[in-house]
Structures are given as structure tokens and as C-alpha cells.
DSSP file (Angstrom, degrees, kcal/mol; ACC not computed):
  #  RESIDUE AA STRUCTURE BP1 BP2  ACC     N-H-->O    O-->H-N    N-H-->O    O-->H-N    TCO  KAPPA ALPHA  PHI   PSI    X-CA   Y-CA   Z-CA
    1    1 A X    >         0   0    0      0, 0.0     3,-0.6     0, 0.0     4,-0.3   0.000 360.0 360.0 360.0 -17.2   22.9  -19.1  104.0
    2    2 A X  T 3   +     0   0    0      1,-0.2     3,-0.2     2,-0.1     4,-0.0   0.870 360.0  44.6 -75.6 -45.9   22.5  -19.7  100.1
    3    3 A X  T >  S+     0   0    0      1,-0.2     3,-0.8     2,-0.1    -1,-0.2   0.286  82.9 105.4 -88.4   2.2   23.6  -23.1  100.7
    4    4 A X  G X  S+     0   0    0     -3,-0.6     3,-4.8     2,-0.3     4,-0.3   0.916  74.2  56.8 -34.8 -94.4   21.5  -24.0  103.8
    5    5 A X  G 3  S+     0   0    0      1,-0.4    -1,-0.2    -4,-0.3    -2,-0.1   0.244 111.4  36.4 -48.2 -10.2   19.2  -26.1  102.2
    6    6 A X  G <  S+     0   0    0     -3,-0.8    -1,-0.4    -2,-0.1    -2,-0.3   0.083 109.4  70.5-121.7   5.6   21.3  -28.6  100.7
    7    7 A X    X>  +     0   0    0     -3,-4.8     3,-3.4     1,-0.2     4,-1.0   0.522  47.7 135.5 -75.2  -3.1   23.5  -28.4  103.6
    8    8 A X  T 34 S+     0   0    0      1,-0.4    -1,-0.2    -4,-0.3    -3,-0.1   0.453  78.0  54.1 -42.0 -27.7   21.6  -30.1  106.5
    9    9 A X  T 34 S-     0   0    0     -3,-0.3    -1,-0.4     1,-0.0    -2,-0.1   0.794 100.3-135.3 -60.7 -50.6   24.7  -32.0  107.4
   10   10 A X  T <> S+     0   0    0     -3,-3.4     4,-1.1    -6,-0.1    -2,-0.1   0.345  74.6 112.8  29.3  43.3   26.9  -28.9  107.7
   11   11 A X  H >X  +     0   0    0     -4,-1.0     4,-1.5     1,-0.1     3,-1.2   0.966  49.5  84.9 -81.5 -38.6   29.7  -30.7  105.7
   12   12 A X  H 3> S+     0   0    0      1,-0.3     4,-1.2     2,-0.2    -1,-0.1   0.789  87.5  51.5 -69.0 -37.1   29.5  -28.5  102.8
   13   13 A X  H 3> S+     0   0    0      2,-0.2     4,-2.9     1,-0.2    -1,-0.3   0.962 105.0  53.3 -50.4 -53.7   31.7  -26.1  104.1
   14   14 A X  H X< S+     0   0    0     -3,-1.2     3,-1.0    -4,-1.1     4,-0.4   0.973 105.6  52.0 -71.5 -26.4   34.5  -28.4  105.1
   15   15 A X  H 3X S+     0   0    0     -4,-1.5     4,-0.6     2,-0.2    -1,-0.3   0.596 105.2  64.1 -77.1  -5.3   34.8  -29.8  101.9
   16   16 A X  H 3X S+     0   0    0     -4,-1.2     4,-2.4    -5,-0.3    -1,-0.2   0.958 113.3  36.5 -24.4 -69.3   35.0  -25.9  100.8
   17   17 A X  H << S+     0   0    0     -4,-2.9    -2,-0.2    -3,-1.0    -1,-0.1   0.274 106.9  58.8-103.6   1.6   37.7  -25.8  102.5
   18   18 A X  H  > S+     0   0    0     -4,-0.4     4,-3.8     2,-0.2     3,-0.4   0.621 112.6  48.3 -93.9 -52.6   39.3  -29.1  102.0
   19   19 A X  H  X S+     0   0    0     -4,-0.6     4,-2.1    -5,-0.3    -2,-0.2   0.982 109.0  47.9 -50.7 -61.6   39.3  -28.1   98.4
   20   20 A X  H  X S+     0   0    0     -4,-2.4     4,-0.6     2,-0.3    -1,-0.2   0.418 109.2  58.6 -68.8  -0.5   40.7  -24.7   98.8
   21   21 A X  H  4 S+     0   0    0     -3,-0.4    -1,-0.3     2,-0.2     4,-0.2   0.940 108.2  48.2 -14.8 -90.8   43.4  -26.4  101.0
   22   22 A X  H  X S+     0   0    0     -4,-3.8     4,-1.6     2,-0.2     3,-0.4   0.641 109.4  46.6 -59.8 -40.6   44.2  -28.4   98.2
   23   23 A X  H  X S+     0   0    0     -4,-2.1     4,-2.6     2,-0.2     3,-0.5   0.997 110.4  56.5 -70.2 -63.4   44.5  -25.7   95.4
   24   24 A X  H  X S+     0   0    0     -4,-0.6     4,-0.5     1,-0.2    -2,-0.2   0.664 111.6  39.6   9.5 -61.3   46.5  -23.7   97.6
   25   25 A X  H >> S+     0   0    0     -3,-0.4     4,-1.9    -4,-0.2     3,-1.1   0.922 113.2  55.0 -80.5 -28.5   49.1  -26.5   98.1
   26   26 A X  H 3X S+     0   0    0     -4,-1.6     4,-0.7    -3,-0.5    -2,-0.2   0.746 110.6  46.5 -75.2 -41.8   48.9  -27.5   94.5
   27   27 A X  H 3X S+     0   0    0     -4,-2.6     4,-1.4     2,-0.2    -1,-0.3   0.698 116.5  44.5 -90.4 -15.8   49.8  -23.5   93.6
   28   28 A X  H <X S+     0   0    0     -3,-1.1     4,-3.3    -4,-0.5    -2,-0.3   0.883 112.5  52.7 -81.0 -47.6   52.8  -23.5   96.3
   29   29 A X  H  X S+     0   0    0     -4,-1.9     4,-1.5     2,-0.2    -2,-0.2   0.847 111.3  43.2 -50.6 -41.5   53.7  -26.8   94.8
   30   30 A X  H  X S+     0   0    0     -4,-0.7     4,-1.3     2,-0.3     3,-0.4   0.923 114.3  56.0 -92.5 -59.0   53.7  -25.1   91.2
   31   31 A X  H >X S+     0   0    0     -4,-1.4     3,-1.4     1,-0.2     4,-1.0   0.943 107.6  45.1 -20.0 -71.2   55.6  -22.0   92.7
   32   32 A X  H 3X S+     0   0    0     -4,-3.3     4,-2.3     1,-0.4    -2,-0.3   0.692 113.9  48.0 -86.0 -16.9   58.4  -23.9   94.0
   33   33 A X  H 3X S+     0   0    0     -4,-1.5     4,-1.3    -3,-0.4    -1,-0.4   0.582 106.1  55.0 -73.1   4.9   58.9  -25.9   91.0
   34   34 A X  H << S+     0   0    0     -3,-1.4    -2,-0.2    -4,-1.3    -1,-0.2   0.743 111.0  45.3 -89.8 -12.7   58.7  -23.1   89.0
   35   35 A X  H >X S+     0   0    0     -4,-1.0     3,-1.9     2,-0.1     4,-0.5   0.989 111.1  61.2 -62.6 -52.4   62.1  -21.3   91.6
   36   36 A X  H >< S+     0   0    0     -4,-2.3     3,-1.5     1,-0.3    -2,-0.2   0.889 104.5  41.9 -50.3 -48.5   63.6  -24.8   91.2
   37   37 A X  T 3< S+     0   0    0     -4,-1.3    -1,-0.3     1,-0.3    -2,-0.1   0.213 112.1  56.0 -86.2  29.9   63.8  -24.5   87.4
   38   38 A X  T <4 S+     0   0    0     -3,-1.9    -1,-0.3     2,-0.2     2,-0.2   0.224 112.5  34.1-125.8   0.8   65.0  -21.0   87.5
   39   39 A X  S << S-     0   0    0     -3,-1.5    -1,-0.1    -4,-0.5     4,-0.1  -0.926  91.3 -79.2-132.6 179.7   67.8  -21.5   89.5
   40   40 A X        -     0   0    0     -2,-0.2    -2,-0.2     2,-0.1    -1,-0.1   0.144  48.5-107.0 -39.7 170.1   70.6  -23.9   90.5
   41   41 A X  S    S+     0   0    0      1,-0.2     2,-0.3    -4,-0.1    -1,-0.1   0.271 108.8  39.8 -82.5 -12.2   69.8  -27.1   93.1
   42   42 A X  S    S+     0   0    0     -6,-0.1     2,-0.2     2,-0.0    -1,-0.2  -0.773  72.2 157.3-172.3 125.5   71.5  -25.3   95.4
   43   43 A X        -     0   0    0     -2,-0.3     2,-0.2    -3,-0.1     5,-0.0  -0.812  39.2-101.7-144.7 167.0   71.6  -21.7   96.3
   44   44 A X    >>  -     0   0    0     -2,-0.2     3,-0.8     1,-0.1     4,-0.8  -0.550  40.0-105.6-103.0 175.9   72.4  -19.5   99.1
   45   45 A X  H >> S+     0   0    0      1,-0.2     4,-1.8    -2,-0.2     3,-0.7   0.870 112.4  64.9 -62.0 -31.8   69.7  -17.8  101.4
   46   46 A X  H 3> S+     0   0    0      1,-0.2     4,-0.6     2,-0.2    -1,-0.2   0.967 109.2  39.7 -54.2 -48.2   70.3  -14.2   99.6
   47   47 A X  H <> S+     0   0    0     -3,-0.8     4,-1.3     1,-0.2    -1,-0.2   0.588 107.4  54.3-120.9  41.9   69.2  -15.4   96.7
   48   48 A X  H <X S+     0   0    0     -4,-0.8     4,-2.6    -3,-0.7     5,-0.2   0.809 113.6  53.9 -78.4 -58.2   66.2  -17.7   97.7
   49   49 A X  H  X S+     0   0    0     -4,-1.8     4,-0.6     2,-0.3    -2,-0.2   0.558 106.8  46.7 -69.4 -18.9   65.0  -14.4   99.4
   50   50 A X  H  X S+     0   0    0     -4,-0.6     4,-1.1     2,-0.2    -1,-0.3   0.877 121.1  39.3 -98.1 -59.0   65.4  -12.4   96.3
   51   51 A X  H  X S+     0   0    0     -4,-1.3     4,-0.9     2,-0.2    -2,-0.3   0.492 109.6  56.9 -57.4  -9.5   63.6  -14.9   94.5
   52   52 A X  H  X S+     0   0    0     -4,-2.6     4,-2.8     2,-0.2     5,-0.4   0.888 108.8  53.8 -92.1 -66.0   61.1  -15.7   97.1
   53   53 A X  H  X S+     0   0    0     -4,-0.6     4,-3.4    -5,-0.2     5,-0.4   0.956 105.4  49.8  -6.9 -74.1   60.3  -12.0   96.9
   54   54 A X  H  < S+     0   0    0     -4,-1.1     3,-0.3     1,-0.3    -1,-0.2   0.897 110.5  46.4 -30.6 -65.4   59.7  -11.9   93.4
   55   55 A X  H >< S+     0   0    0     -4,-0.9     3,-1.4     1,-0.2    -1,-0.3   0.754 109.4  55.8 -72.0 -45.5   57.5  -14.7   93.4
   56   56 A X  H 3< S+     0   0    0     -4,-2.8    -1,-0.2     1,-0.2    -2,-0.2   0.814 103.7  65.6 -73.1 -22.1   55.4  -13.1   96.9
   57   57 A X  T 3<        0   0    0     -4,-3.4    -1,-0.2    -5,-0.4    -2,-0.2   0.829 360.0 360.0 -55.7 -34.7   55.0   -9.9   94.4
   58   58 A X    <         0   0    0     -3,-1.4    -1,-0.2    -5,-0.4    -2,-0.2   0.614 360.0 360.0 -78.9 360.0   52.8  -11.7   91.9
């Protein structure tokens, strides 16, 4: 409601949410290089899961 008045369009929301999309993928993106370059190129599902863990902890 705060935002009403400059909203008349109702746009302002999706571009809310367009943003918050986009930081979202940006921070998974950041994530998953941050697994790659703590482990090997190629690893088996135990310890993706261990590290995928970790990471769902923070």
C-alpha cells in the first residue's frame, strides 16, 4: 500500500520480484562456485550431499 501511489501501473511489484529472482540466482551461482573450488571436478553423490548440507546450514 506504501507504494500505491507511484504504482498505478502495478508493475512495481514484478520488477520486485524480477530483481529478487536475480539475486537469488546470482547467490546459488556464488554457492556453487564456491563447492566447485573446494572440491575436485568430479565427486561422488556422498560427498556433494555432505557438502550440499553444509552449505544449506549457512
Amino acid at each position: 500500500e506504501a507504494f500505491s501511489p507511484f504504482n498505478k501501473d502495478h508493475r512495481f511489484l514484478s520488477i520486485v520480484s524480477i530483481i529478487s529472482r536475480s539475486y537469488v540466482l546470482s547467490s546459488l551461482e556464488a554457492d556453487l562456485q564456491e563447492i566447485q573450488q573446494k572440491i575436485s571436478h568430479t565427486i561422488d553423490f556422498d560427498t556433494f550431499f555432505k557438502v550440499a548440507q553444509n552449505f544449506k546450514s549457512k
